[in-house]
Every structure is written in C-alpha cells, then in structure tokens.
C-alpha positions as a printed Julia matrix, in Angstrom:
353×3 Matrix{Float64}:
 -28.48  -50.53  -36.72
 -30.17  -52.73  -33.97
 -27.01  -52.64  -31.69
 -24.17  -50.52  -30.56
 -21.39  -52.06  -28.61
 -20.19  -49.19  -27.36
 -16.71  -49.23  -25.47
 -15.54  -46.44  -23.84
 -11.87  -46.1   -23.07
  -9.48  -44.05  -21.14
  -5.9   -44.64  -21.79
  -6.68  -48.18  -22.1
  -4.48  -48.85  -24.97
  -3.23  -52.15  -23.99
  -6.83  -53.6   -23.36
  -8.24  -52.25  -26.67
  -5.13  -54.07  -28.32
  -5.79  -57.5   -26.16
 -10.22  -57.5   -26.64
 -10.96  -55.15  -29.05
 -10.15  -57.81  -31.95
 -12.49  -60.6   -29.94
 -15.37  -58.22  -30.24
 -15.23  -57.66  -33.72
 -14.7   -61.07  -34.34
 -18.16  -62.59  -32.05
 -20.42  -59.13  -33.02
 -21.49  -59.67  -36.15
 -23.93  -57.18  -37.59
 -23.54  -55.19  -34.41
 -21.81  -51.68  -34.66
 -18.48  -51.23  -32.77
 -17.51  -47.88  -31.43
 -14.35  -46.92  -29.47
 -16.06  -43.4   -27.17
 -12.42  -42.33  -26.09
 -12.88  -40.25  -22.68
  -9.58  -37.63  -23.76
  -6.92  -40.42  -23.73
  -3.15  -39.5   -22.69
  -1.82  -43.53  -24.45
  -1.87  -43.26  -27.82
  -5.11  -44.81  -27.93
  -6.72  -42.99  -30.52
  -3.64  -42.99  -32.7
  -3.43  -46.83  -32.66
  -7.43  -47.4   -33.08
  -6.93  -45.07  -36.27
  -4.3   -47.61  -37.56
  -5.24  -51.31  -36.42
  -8.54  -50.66  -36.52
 -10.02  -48.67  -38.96
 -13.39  -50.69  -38.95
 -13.9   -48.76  -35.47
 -15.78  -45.82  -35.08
 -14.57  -43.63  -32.81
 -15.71  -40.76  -30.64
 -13.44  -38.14  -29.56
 -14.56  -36.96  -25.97
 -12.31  -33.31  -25.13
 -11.97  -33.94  -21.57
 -12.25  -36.79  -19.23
 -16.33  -37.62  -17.96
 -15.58  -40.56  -16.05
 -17.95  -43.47  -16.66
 -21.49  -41.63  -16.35
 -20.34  -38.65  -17.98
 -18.47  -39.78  -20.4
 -21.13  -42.65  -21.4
 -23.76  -39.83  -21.19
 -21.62  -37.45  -23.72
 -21.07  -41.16  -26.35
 -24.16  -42.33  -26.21
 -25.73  -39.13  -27.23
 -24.1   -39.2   -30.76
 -25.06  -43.11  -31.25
 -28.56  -44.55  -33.06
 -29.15  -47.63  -32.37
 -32.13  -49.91  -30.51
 -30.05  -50.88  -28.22
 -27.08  -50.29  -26.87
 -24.14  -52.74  -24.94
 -22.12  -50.42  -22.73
 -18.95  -52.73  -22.29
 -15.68  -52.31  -20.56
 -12.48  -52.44  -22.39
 -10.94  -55.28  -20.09
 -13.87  -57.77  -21.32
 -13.6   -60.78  -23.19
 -16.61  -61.83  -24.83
 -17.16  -65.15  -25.81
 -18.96  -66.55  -29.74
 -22.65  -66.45  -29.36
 -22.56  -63.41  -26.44
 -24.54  -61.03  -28.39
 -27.09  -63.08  -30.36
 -27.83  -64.49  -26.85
 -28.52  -61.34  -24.52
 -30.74  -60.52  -27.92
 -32.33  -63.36  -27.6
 -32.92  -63.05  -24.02
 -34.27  -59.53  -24.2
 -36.37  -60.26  -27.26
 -38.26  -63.24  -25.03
 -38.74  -60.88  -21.86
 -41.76  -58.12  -21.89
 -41.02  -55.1   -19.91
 -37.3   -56.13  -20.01
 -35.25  -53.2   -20.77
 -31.71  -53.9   -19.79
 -29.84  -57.75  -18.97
 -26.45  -58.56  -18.54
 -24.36  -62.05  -18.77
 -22.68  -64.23  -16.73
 -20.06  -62.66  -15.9
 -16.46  -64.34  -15.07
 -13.38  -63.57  -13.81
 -10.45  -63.09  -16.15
  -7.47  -64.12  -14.02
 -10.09  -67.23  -12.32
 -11.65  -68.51  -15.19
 -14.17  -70.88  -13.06
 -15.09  -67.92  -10.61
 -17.51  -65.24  -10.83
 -16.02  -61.42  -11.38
 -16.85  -58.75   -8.47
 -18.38  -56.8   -10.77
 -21.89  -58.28  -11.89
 -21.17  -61.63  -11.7
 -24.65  -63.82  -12.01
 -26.9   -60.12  -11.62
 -26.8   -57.84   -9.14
 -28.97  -57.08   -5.57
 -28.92  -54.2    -2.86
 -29.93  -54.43    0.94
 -32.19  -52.38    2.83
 -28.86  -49.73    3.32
 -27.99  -49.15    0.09
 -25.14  -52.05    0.09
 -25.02  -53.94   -3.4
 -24.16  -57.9    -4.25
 -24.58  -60.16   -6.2
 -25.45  -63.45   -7.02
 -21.73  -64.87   -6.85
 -20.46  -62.03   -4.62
 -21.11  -60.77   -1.49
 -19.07  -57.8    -0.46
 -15.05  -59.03   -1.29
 -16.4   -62.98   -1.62
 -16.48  -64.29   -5.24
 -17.73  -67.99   -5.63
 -17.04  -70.7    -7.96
 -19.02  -71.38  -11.01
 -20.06  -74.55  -10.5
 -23.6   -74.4   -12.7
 -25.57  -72.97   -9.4
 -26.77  -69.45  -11.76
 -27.12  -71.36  -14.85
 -30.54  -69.56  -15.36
 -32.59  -66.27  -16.78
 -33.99  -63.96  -13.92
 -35.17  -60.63  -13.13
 -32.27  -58.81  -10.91
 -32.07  -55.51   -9.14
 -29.33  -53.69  -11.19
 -27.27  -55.31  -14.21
 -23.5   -54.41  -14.44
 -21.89  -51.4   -16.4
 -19.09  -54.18  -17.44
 -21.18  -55.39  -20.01
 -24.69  -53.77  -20.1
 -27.62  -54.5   -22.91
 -29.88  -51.66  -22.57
 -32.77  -50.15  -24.97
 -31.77  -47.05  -26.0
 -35.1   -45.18  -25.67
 -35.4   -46.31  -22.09
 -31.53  -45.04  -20.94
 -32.7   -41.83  -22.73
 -36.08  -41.85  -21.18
 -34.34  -41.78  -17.47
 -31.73  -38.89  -18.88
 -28.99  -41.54  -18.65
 -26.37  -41.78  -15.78
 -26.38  -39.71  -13.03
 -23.38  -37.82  -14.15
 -22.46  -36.29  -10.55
 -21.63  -39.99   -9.72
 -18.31  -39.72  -12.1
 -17.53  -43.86  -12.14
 -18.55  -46.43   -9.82
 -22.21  -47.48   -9.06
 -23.83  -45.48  -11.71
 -25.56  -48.67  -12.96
 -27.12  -49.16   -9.89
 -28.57  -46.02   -9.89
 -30.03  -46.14  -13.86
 -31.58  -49.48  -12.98
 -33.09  -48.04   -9.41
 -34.91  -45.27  -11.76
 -35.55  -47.58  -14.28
 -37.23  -50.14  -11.95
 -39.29  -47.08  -10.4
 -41.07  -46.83  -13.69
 -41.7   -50.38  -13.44
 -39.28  -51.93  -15.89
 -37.73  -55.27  -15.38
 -33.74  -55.62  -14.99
 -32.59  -59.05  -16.3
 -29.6   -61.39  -16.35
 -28.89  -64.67  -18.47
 -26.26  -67.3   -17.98
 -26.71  -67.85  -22.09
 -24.29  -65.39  -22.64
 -20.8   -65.3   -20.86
 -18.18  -63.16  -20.9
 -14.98  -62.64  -18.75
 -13.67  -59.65  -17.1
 -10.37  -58.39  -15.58
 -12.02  -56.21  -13.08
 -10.55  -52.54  -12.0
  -8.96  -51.92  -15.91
  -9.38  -47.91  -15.42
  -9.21  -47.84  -11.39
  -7.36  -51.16   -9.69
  -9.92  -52.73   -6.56
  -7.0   -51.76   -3.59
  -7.0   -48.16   -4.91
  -8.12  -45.51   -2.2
  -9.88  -43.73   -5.1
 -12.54  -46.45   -5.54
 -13.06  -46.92   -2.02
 -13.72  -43.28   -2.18
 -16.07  -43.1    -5.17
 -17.85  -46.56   -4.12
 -18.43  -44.97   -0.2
 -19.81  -41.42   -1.53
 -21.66  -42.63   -4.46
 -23.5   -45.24   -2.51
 -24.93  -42.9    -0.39
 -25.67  -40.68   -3.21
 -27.5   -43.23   -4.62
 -29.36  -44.09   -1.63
 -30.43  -40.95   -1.07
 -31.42  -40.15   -4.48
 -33.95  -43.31   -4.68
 -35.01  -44.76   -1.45
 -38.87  -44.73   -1.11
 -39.41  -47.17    1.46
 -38.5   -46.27    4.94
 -37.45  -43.12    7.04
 -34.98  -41.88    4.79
 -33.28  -40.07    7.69
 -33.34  -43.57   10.02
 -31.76  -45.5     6.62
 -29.06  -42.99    5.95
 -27.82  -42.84   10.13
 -27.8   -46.57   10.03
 -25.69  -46.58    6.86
 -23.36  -43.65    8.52
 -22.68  -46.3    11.05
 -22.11  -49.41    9.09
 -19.61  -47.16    7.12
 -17.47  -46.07   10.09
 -17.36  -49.59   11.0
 -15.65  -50.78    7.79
 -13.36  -47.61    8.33
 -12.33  -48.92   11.63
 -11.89  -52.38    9.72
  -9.49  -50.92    7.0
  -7.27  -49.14    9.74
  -7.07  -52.68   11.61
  -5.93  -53.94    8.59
  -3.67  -51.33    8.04
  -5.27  -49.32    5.47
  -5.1   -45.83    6.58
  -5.86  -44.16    3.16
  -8.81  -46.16    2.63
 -10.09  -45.23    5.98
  -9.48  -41.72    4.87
 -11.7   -41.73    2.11
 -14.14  -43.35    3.69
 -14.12  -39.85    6.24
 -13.77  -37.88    2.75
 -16.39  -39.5     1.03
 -18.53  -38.77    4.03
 -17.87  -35.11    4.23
 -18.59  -34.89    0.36
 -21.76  -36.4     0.59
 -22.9   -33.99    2.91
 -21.54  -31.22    1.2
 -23.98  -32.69   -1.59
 -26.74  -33.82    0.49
 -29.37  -30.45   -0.24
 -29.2   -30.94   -4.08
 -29.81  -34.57   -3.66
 -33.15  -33.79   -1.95
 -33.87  -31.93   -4.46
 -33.14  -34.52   -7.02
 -35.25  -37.12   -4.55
 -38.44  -35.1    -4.97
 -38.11  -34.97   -8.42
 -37.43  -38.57   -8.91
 -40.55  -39.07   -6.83
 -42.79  -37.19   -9.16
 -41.51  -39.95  -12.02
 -42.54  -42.57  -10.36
 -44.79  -45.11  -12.24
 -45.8   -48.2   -10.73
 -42.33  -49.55   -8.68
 -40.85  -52.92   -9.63
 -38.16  -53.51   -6.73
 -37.44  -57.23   -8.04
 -34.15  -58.2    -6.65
 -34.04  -55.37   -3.27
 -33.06  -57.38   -0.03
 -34.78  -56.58    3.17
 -32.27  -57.28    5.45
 -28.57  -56.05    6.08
 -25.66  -57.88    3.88
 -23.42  -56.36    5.46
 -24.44  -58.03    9.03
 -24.73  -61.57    6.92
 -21.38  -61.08    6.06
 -19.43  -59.74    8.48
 -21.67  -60.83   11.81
 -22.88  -64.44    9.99
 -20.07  -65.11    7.8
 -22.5   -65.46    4.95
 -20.04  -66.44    2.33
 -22.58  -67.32   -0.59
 -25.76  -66.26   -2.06
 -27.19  -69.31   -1.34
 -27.37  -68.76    1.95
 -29.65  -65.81    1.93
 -33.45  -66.7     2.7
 -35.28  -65.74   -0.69
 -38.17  -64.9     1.67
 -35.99  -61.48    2.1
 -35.76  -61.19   -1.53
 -38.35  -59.27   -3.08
 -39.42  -61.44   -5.81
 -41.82  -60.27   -9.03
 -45.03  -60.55   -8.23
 -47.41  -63.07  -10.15
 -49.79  -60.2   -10.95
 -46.9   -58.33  -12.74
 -45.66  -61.9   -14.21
 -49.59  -62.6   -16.16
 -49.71  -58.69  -16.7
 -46.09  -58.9   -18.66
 -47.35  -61.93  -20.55
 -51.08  -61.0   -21.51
C-alpha cells in the first residue's frame, strides 16, 4: 500500500462517528486505520460494528500523541503515511493532491494542507493553518496565525512552499524518513511534537512542504480543548524541550534565558486576565523542564552528531512574540520576508538537477 491514513484516537467516539465516514469516502486506494490510544468510550466497540472496513490497532495504555503515534506507526507498511486527527474533515481530492504535491517536490519528505477552521469555515485553524514557522526563541506560527490571531482566507496562501514544520492535524510524511529520525520525541507526550520531527528532519537537510491544493477543516483541541491549563502546560514545557533539543545557531544558554523571560511575561499576562491556573503551569512547566534539562543535553549532542547539511527554510530571525504583543503584528503579511530564512537557490538547482 502507498498510503496509510492513520488516525489515532482517544475516547474520541463522537468524532470517529462524525469524520471517520468522510475519509473513507475521499481516500480511495489509501488504507484507513483507527490506532486507538486505550480508549475508556466505547470506541473500539463501535469501530468493530460501523466500521468493519477499519483496521484497528489496539494500544494497552495511553502514549499521548508521540507515543502513541510512535507505538501505531510501528505495526503499519506503507510509503507514506498521513497522521490525521480525528476532529478533521477532509475534503474530495485531499489525498490525490498532497500526493501529487509530494510526488513534484525533490527532497520533500513531509507537506500538509490548507488547513481551516471547522466552526469558521473562511478562517484558518490554529493548528497548521497555511504551514508552519518558529522565531529565533523557539515560539511557533504560522502563515494564518500568529500566537491566538487566526486570519481570514481570503486566497492570500493559495500557493505550494517549503515551511518550517507541517502540522500533526493532518501530516503526509514518507515513512522511511519518520523512521529514519526514530519518530516523535516520545518524552514530549502531545503538543509540538511535529515541530520537533520536522526540526530533525530539516537538520538532515530535507524539505518540509505545504499546498493550498488540498484542504481540509479542523475543529481544533478534539483530545485537549485550547483554554485547558493542561495544554498551556504541555505547549510551555515542550517548547523549551524542543528548543533545547535542536537549536544550533546561537548561545544556547543566552536563547533559553531570553525565552525564560518572555515566558514569565505571558504568565503575568494570564494572571491579568484572570487565569491563575494557566499561570501555574506556566511555573510547572518551568520547573519540569529543568528537572529534564541534563538528559536533554545529552540528547542535543547526539542530535548534533546527525547532522547532515541543515535546511532551516521557514526559521524567523526575529522575536514573534515582540511583533505581536509590542507591534500588534496581527498577520503574516506583515512580517519582513528578509527575516525569513528562505531556500537557498543553490539547494533549489541542486534539488532539481
């Protein structure tokens, strides 16, 4: 089988019963399989009834995202895979078009769509929307979002481009290269693990892609809702996981004390606002990293030793967060692409010759 659209679900019943028959219905010739991260819903129960057709994987405890994808992915052949969220709905045409798009791209190993919002139809989802970016701190966006900002689709990312990390919403990926990386960083649990596969994928020089060809629509925050203190939690710790694990340009030290201080800021922000618990897990997330921080060195150095000619397409040299919140930068298109590191035309003829 070329491709596995592989959907892994925890106690997600209700979306499975809502997008699961849409899938079916615009995959054809693609393999479909439910990866069911130990399920409390009746989920595996009603797959077994209403949809047969299904494969399923039976996973005994719950991985999160990285762990979970990690333990699915392991017992699925396929050329590629398309890591997709239950709460998607894909549109006739989605598949055969990120296909199409990878087929026509050399070095491209992983693309997502345009990704919409569910509830807005004509905006862009938080999570991916038109390809994703991340700032000198370790801060990601994307082209239709910046930080809690989501713009209307008015044609302005109607194009193919190389990106710095595609979304785990809906993520085509070649199979040998997610295998070649060992996967997602499992430690991560859920949230922001794509970023980090693409970041080691890019550091062996492979290109990250996204096409407006193919569109699908998301609900957004199906397994963990956006206000929950949980995500701020996971999203605050695994960022600077992630930065930690990959930066290679820079004082590492100098990066990671000027994100420590961008992050108390929005803590201060969310108890303005009222938002005690979130400023709590901002402090938690903090002390976690720390508690982390040795075996993430270690980790670094070994990353480092991978490296193979760095593509960082797509990584923003300034600070979002002071466009944002200092600026009032509201849209991508107000970012200089001079800060934008952009593919080189060496690596452009190399890709094509």
């Amino acid at each position: 089988m070329r491709v596995a659209v592989v959907i892994l679900n925890w106690n997600g019943k209700h979306w499975l019963q809502r997008f699961l028959p849409g899938v079916l219905a615009n995959s054809p010739g693609a393999r479909i399989v439910v990866a069911d991260n130990a399920s409390t819903d009746g989920s595996l129960e009603w797959l077994e009834s209403a949809m047969p057709e299904v494969e399923r994987i039976v996973l005994t405890r719950n991985l999160g995202f990285a762990g979970g994808y990690n333990a699915a992915l392991a017992q699925v052949t396929a050329e590629r895979y398309v890591l997709l969220n239950s709460d998607v709905e894909v549109s006739p045409g989605w598949l055969d078009a990120l296909n199409r798009y990878m087929d026509a791209e050399p070095g491209m190993v992983a693309c997502q769509p345009k990704v919409l919002s569910h509830r807005i139809p004509d905006h862009f989802e938080h999570a991916g929307a038109a390809g994703g970016f991340i700032d000198r701190n370790g801060y990601p966006f994307c082209r239709g979002r910046i930080f809690e900002i989501t713009e209307k689709d008015t044609g302005q990312y109607n194009d193919d481009r190389d990106v710095f990390w595609a979304t785990g919403a809906c993520l085509m990926i070649d199979a040998q290269a997610f295998h070649g990386v060992g996967g997602f960083h499992a430690d991560l649990f859920a949230h922001m693990e794509e970023i980090d596969l693409c970041w080691r994928l890019r550091r062996r020089g492979a290109r990250i892609g996204y096409t407006h060809s193919a569109v699908v629509h998301h609900v957004g925050g199906g397994a963990l809702g956006y206000g929950s203190p949980r995500k701020t939690y996971l999203n605050f710790r695994n960022s600077l996981m992630v930065l930690t694990r990959n930066l290679h340009e820079g004082w590492l030290p100098s990066r990671l004390l000027r994100r420590l201080v961008l992050d108390g800021a929005a803590a201060w922000k969310f108890l303005l606002e009222g938002h005690g618990a979130h400023t709590w897990q901002v402090a938690v997330a903090h002390w976690h990293f720390f508690f982390r921080l040795p075996g993430l060195l270690k980790q670094r150095r070994q990353l480092m030793k991978t490296e193979q000619d760095p593509d960082l397409t797509g990584l923003y040299r300034r600070s979002i967060a002071f466009d944002r919140f200092i600026l009032k930068y509201q849209h991508f298109s107000q970012l200089d692409p001079k800060d934008i590191i952009q593919r080189s035309p060496e690596r452009k003829r190399t890709a094509n010759s």
